[in-house]
PAKOLZA-117359 format. One line per 3 residues: number of its first residue (from 1); their letters; for each residue x, y, z of N, C-alpha, C. Coordinates in pm, whole numbers, plus 32768, in hexadecimal, padded with zeros to 4 digits. Example, Ala and Ser with C-alpha at 12.3 -4.5 7.8 and 13.67 -1.06 7.14 Angstrom:
BEGIN
1> AS> 8527 7DC7 830C 84CE 7E3E 830C 8528 7EB6 830C  8505 7F1F 82C4 8557 7F96 82CA 850A 8003 8313
This chain:
BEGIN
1> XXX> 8055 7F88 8000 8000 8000 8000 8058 807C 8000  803C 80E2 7F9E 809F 8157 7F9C 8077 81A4 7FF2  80D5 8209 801B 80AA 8293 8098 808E 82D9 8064
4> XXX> 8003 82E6 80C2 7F89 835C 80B6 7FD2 83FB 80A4  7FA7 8466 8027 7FCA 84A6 8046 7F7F 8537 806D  7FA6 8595 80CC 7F35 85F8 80FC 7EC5 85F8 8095
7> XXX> 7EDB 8607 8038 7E49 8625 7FE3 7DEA 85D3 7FD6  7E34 8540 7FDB 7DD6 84D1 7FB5 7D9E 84D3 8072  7DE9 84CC 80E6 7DA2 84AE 8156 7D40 8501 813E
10> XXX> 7D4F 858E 8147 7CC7 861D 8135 7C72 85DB 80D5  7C6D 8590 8073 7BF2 856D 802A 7BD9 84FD 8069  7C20 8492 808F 7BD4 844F 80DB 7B76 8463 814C
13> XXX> 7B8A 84C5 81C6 7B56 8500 81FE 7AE6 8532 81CD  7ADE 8566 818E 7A52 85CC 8144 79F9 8534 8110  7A40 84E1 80B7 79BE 8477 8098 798E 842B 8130
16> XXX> 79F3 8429 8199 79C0 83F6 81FC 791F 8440 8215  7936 84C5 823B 78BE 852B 8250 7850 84F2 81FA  788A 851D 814C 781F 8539 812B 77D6 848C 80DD
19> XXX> 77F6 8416 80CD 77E3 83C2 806E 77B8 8357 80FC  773D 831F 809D 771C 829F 80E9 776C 822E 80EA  7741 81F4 813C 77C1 8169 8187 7771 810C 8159
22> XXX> 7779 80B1 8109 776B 8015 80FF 775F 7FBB 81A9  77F9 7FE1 8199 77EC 7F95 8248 7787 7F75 8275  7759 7F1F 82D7 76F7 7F42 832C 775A 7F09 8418
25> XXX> 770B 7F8B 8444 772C 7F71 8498 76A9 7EFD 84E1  770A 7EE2 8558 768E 7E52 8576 7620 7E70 85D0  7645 7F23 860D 75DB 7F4D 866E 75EA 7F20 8701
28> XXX> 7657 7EDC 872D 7655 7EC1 878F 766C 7EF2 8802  7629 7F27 8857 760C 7F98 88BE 76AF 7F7C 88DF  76D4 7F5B 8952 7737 7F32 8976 77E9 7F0B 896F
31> XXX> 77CE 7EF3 88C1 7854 7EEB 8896 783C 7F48 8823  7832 7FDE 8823 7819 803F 87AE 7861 802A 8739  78E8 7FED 8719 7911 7FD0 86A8 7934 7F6E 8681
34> XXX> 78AF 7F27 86AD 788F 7E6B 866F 7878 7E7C 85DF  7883 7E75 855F 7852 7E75 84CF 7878 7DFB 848A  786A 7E14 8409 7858 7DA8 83C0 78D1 7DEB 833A
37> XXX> 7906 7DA2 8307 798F 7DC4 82B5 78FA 7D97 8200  789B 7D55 822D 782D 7D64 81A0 7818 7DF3 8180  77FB 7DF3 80E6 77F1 7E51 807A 7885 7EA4 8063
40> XXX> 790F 7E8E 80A1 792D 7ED8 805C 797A 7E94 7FE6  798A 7EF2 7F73 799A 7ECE 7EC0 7A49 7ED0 7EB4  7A67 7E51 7E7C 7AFF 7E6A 7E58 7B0E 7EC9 7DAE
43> XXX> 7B78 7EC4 7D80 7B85 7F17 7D41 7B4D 7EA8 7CAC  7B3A 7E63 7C8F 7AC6 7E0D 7C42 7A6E 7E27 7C40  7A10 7E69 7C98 799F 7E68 7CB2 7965 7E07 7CFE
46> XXX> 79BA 7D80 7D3F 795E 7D36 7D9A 7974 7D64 7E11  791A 7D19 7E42 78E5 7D30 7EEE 7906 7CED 7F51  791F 7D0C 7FCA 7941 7CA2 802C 78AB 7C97 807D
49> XXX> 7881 7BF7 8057 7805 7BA2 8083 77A1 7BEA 8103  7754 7BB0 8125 7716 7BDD 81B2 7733 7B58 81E0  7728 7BF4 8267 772C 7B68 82E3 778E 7B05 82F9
52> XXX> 781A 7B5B 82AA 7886 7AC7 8284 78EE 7AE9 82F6  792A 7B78 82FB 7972 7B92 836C 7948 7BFF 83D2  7954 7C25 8431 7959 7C81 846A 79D1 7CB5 84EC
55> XXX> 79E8 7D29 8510 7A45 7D6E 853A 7A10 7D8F 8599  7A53 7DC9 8655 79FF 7E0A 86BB 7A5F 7E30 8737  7A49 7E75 875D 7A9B 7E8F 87EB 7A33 7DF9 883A
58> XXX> 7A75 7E3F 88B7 7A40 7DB8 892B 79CA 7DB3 8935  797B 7D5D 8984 790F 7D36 8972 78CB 7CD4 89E8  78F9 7D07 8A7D 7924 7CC1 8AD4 786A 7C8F 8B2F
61> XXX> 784A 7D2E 8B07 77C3 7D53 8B4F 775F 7DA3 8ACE  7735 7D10 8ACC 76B1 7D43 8A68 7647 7D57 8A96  75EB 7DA0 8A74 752D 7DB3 8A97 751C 7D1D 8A5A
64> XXX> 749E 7D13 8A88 741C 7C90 8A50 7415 7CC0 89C3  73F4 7D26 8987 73D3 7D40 8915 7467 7D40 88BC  74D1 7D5B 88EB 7545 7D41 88CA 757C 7C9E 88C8
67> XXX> 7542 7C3E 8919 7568 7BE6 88ED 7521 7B93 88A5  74A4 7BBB 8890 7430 7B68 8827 7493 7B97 8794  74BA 7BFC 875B 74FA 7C41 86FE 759C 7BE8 86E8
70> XXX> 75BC 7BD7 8751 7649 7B86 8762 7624 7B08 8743  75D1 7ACE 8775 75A9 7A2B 874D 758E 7A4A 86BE  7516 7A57 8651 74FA 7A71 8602 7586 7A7C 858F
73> XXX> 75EB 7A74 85BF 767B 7ABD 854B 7686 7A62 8523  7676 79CF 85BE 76C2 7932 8575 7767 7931 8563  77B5 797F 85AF 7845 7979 85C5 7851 78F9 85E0
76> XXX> 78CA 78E3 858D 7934 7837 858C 79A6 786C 85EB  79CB 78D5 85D2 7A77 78D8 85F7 7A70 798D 8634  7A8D 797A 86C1 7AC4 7A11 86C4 7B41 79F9 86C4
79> XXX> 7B99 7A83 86B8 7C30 7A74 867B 7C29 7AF2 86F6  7C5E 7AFF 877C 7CB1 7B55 87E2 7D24 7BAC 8814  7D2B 7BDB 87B8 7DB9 7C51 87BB 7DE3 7C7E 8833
82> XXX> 7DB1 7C57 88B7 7DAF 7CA8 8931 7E20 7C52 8982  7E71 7CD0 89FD 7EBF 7C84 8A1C 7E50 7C43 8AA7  7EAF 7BC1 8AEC 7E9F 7B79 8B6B 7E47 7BF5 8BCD
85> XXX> 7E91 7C2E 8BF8 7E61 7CA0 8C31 7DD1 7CDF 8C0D  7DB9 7D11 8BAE 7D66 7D54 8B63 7CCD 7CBE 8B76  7CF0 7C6A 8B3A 7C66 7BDF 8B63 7C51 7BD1 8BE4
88> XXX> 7CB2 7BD4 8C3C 7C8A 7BFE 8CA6 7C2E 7C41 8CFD  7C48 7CBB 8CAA 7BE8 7D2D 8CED 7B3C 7D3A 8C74  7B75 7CF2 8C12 7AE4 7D04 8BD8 7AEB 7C85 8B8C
91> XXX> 7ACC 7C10 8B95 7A9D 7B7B 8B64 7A42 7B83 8AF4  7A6F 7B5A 8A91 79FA 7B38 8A2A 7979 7B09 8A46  7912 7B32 8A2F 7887 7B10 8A55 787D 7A8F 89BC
94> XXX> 7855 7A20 8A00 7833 799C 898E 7797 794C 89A6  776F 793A 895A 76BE 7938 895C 76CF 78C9 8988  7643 78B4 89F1 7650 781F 8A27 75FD 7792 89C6
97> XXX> 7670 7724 8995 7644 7704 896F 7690 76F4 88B6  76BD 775A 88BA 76EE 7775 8831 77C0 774B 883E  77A9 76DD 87C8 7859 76C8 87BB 788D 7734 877E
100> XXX> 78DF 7779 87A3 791D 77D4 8773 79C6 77BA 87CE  7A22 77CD 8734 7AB0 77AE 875C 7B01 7825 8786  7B43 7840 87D6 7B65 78A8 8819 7C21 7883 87DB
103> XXX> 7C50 790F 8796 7CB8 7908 872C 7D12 796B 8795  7DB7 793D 87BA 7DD7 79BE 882F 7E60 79E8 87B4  7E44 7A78 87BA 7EAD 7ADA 8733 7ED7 7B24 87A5
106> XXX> 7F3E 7B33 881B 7F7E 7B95 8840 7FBE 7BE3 8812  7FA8 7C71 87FD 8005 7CA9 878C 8021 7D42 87BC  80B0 7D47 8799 810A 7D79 87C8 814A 7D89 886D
109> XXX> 8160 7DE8 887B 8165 7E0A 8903 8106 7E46 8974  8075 7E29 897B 8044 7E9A 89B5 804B 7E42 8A2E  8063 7E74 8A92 805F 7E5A 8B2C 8020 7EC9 8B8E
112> XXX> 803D 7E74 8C02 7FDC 7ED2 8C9B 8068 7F6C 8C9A  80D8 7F8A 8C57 8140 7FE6 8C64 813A 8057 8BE3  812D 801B 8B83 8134 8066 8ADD 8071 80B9 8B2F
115> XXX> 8004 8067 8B60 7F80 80AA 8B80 7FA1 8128 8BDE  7FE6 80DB 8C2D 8017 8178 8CA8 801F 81D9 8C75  80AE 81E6 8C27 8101 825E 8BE1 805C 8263 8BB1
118> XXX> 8005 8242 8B3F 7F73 827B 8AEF 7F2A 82F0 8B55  7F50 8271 8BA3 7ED1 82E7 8C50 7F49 8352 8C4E  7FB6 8369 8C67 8008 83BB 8C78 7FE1 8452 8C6C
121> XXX> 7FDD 8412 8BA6 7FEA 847B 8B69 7F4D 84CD 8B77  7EAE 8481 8B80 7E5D 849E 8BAB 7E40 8513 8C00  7EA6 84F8 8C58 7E59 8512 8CF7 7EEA 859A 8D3F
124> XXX> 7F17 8588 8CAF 7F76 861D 8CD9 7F1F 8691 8CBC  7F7C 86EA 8CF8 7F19 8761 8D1D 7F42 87AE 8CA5  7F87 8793 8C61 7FEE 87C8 8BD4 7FC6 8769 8B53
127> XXX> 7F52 8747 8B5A 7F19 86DD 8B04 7F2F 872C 8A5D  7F5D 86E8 8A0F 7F5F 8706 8989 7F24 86B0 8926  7ED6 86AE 88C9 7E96 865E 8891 7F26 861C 883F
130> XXX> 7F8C 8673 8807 7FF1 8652 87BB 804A 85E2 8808  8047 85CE 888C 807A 8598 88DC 802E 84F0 88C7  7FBF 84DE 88BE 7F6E 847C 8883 7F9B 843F 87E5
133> XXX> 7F6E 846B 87B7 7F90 8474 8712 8032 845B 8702  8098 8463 8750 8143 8435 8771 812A 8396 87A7  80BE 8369 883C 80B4 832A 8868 8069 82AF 880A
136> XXX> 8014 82B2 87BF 7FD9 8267 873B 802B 824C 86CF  807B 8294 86B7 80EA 8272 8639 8154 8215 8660  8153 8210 86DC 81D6 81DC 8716 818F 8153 8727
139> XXX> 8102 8159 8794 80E4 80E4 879D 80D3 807B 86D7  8097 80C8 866F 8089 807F 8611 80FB 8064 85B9  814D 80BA 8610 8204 806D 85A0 8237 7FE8 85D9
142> XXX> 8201 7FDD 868A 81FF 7F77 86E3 81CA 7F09 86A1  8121 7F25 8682 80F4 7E9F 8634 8118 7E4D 858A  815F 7EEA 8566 818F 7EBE 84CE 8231 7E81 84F3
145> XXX> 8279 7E7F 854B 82E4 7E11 8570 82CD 7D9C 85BB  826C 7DA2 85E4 8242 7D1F 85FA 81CA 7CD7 85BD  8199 7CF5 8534 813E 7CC6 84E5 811D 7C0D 8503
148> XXX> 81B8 7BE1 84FB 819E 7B77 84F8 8113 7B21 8540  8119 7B7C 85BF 80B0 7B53 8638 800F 7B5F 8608  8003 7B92 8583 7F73 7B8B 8527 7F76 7B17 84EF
151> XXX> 7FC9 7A9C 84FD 7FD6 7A22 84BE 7F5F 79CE 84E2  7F38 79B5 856D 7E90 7974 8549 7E24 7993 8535  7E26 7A26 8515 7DA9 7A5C 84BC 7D96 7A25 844E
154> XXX> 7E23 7A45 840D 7E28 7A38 8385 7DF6 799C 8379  7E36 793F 83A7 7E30 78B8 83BA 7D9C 786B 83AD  7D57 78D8 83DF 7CAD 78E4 8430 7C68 7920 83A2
157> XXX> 7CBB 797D 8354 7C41 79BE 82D1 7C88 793B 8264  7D0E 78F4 8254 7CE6 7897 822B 7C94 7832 8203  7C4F 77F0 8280 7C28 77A1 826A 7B96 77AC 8220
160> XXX> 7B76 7737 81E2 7B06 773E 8196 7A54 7791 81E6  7A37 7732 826B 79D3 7737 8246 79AA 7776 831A  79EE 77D8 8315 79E8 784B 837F 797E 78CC 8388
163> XXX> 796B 78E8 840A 7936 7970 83E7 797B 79A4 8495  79AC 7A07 843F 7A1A 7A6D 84BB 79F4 7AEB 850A  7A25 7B21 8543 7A2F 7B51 8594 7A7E 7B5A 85E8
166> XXX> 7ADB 7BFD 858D 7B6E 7BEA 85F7 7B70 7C87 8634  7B8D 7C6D 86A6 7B8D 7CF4 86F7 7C07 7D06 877A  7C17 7DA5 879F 7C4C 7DAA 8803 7C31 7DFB 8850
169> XXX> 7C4C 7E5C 88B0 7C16 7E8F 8927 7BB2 7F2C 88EF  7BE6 7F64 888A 7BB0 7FC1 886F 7B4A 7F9A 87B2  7B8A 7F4B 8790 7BA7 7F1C 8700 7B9D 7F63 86A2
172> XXX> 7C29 7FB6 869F 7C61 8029 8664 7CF3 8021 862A  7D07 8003 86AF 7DAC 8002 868E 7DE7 7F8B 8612  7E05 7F0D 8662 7E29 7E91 867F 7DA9 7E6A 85ED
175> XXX> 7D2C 7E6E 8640 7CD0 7E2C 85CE 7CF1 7E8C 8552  7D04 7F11 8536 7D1B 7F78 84BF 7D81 7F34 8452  7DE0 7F17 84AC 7E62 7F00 8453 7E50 7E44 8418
178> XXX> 7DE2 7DEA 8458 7DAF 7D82 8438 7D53 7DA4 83B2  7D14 7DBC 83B6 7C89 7E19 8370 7CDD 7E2F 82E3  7D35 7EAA 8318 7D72 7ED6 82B9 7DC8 7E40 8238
181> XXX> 7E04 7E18 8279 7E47 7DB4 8257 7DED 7D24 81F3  7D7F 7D26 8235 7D3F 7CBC 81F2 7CD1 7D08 818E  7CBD 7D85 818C 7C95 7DCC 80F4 7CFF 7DE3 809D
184> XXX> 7D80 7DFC 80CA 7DAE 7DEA 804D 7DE1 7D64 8016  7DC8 7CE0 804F 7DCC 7C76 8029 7D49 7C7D 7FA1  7D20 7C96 7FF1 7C6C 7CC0 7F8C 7C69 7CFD 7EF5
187> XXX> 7CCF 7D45 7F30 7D00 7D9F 7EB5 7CA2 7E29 7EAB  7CBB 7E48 7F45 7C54 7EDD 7F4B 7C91 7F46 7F2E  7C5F 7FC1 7EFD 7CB6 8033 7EE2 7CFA 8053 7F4C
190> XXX> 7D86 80A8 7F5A 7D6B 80FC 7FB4 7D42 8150 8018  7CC4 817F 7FB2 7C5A 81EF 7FEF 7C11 8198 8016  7BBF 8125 7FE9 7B80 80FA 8062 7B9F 80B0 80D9
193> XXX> 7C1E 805F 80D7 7C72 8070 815A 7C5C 80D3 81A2  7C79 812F 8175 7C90 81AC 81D5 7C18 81D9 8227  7B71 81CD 81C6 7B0A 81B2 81EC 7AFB 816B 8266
196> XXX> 7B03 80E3 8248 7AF9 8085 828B 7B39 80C8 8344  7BB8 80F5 8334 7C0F 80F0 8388 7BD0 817A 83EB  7BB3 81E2 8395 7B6D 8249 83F2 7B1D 8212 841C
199> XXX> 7ABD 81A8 840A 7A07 81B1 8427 7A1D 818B 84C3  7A92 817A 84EC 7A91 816F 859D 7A77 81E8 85C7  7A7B 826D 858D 7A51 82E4 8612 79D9 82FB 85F0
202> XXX> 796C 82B0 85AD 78D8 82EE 859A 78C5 828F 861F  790C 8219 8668 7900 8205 86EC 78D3 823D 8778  793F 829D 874E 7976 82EB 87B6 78EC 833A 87F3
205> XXX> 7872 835D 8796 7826 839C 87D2 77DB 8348 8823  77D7 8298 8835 7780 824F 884A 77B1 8206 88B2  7832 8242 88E3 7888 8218 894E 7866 823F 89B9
208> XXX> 783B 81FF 8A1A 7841 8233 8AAC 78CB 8257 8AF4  78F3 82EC 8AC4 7973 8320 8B14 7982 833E 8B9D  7905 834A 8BE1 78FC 8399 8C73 793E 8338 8CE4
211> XXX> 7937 8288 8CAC 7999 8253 8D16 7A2B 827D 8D1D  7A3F 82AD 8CC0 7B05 82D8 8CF9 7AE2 8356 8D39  7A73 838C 8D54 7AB2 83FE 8DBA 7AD1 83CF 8E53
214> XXX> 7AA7 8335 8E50 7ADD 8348 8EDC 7B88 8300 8ED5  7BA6 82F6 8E46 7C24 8315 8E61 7C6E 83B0 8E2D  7C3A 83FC 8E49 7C43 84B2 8E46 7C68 84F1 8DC7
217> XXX> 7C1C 8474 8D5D 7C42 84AC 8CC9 7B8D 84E1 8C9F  7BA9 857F 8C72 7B30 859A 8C55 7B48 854A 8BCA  7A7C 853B 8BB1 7A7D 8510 8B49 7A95 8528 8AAD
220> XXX> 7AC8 85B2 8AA4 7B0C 85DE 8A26 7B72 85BF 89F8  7BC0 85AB 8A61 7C5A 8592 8A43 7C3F 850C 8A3C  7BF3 849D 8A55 7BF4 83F4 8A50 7BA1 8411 89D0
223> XXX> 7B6C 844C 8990 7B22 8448 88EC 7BC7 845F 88AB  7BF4 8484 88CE 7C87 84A9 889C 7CD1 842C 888A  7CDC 83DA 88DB 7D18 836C 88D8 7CC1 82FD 8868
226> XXX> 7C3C 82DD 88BE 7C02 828E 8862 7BF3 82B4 87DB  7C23 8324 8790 7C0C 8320 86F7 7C74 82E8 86A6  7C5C 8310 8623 7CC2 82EE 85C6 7CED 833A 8575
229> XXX> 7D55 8369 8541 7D6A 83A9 84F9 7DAA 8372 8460  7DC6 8390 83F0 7E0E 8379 8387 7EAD 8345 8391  7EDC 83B0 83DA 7F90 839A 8418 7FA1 82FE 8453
232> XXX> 7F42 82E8 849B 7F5C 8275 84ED 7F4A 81E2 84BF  7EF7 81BC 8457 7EFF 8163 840D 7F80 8170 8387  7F98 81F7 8360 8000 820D 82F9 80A1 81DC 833F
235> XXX> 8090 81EC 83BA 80ED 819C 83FF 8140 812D 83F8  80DA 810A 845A 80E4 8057 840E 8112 8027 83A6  80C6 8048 8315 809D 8023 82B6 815A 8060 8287
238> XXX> 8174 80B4 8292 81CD 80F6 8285 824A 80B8 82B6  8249 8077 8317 82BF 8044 8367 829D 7F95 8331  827D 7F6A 8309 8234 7EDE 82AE 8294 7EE7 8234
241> XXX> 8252 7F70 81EA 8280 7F75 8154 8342 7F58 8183  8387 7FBE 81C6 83EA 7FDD 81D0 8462 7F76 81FF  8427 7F16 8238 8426 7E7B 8298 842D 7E3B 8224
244> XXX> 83E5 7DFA 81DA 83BB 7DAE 8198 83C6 7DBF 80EF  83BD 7E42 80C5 83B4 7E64 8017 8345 7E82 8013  82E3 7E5D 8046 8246 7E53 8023 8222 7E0C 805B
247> XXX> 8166 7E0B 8078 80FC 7DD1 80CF 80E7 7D40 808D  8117 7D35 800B 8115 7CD6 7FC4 8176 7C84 8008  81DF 7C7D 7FFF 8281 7C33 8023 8244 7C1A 80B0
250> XXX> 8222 7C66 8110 820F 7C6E 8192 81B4 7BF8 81AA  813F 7BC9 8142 80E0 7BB5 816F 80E4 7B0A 8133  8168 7AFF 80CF 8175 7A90 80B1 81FD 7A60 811C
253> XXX> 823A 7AB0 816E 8294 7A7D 81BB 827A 7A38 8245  821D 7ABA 827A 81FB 7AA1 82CF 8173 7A27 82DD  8109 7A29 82C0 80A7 79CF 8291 80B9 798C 81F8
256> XXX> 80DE 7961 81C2 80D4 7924 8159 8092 793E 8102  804A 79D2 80C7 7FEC 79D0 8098 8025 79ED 8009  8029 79BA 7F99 8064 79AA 7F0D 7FEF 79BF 7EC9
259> XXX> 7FF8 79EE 7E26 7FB3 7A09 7E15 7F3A 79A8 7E2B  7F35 7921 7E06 7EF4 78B3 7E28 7E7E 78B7 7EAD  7EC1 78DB 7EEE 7E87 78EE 7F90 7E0E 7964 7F71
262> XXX> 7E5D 79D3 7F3B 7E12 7A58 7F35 7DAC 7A24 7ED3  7DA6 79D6 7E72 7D44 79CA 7E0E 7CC7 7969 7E7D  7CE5 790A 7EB4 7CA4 78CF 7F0A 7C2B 7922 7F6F
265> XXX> 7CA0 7950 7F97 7C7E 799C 8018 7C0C 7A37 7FF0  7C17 7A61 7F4C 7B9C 7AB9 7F43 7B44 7A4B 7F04  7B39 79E9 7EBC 7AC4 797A 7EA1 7A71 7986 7EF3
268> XXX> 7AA8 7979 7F9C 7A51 796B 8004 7A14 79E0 8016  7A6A 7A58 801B 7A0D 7AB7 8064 79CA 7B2F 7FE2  7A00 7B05 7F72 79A9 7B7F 7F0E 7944 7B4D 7ECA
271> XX> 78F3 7B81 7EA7 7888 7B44 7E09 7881 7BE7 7DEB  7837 7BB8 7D5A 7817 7C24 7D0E 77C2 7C7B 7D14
């Protein structure tokens, strides 16, 4: 994937505003950026299926009406980006009754120490949003040197006859640069990557922020954290290309995916 440049992010931005989303989100009170990776168009013109994958932050504490919606998806495989720590404090909610295979992707470094320094920077009295936006680039150059650790996702959109659901604590970050990665297997543009990759801060309004004030972060500055910006996936993607030659080389080194694989692997998830 080539780097975004100012003009193209600014138009991406603006179609964010102004152009309807294919996407569909799943509505789920609880985990606000649960969706579905259906309707969006590779550069062919096909589509990725319904109902075939979906993407979400956690999902620990659902409503009743949230989990009638969760049953109904028919998930085979969640795929877990979260560290030890992190399941801990919020456990996957699994329908009773329903087999579903639980896939563990630890990836990169995030720990109970890299979160501190996050609160750190929060809860200073010298708070800079730019100070954030340093703290996100760094964490996603983190996950683009350790890519490898996306190896049983990938492993997981392999197989034939799955339906996914891979997420991590916010499912932004970690899930973004997943997301990202398996549309352009797809053979998605760019721009709708980039799509794809913003649609985490139409979240942000559906987020219940008021619990971190009782850890003394008003809730503006934590909308700050939970978003996304353009820079922060260009990151990654950026430190991949530079690593590797390309997302291509990367993606046949690290996972095996040749062209063979990639031809496979959209069979499953596109039609026309």
């Amino acid at each position: 994937m080539k780097t975004q440049t100012l003009l193209r992010t600014t138009a991406v931005f603006l179609m964010i505003a102004f152009q309807s989303q294919a996407q569909k989100n799943m509505d789920i009170e609880n985990s606000p950026n649960f969706r579905s990776l259906s309707g969006i168009q590779n550069k062919e013109g096909k589509k990725i299926k319904e109902d075939i994958i979906f993407r979400s932050g956690n999902f620990s504490k659902l409503t009743e009406n949230d989990i009638k919606k969760f049953d109904a998806l028919d998930i085979t495989t969640i795929v877990d980006f979260r560290s030890d720590s992190e399941i801990q404090k919020d456990p996957d909610f699994i329908p009773t009754g329903q087999k579903i295979e639980i896939t563990r992707a630890k990836i990169g470094s995030i720990n109970d120490k890299e979160m501190g320094n996050f609160m750190k920077v929060m809860m200073s009295p010298t708070f800079n949003e730019n100070q954030v936006d340093s703290l996100m680039v760094v964490a996603n150059n983190g996950f683009a040197e350790s890519i490898k650790d996306f190896k049983p996702f990938f492993d997981e959109v392999k197989k034939k006859e799955t339906i996914v659901l891979f997420h991590c604590t916010a499912g932004k970050d970690r899930t973004g640069v997943a997301s990202s990665l398996l549309l352009h297997i797809l053979d998605v543009s760019d721009e709708e990557i980039m799509k794809d990759y913003l649609r985490s801060n139409e979240a942000i309004a559906r987020t219940d922020l008021s619990k971190y004030k009782a850890y003394g972060i008003p809730e503006e500055r934590m909308a700050k954290l939970m978003g996304v910006k353009p820079a922060y996936i260009e990151a990654a993607l950026n430190s991949i290309n530079k690593k590797y030659g390309s997302i291509d080389n990367m993606l046949l080194t690290e996972f095996g995916i040749d062209k063979k694989v990639k031809n496979q692997i959209k069979k499953k998830y596109l039609v026309k």
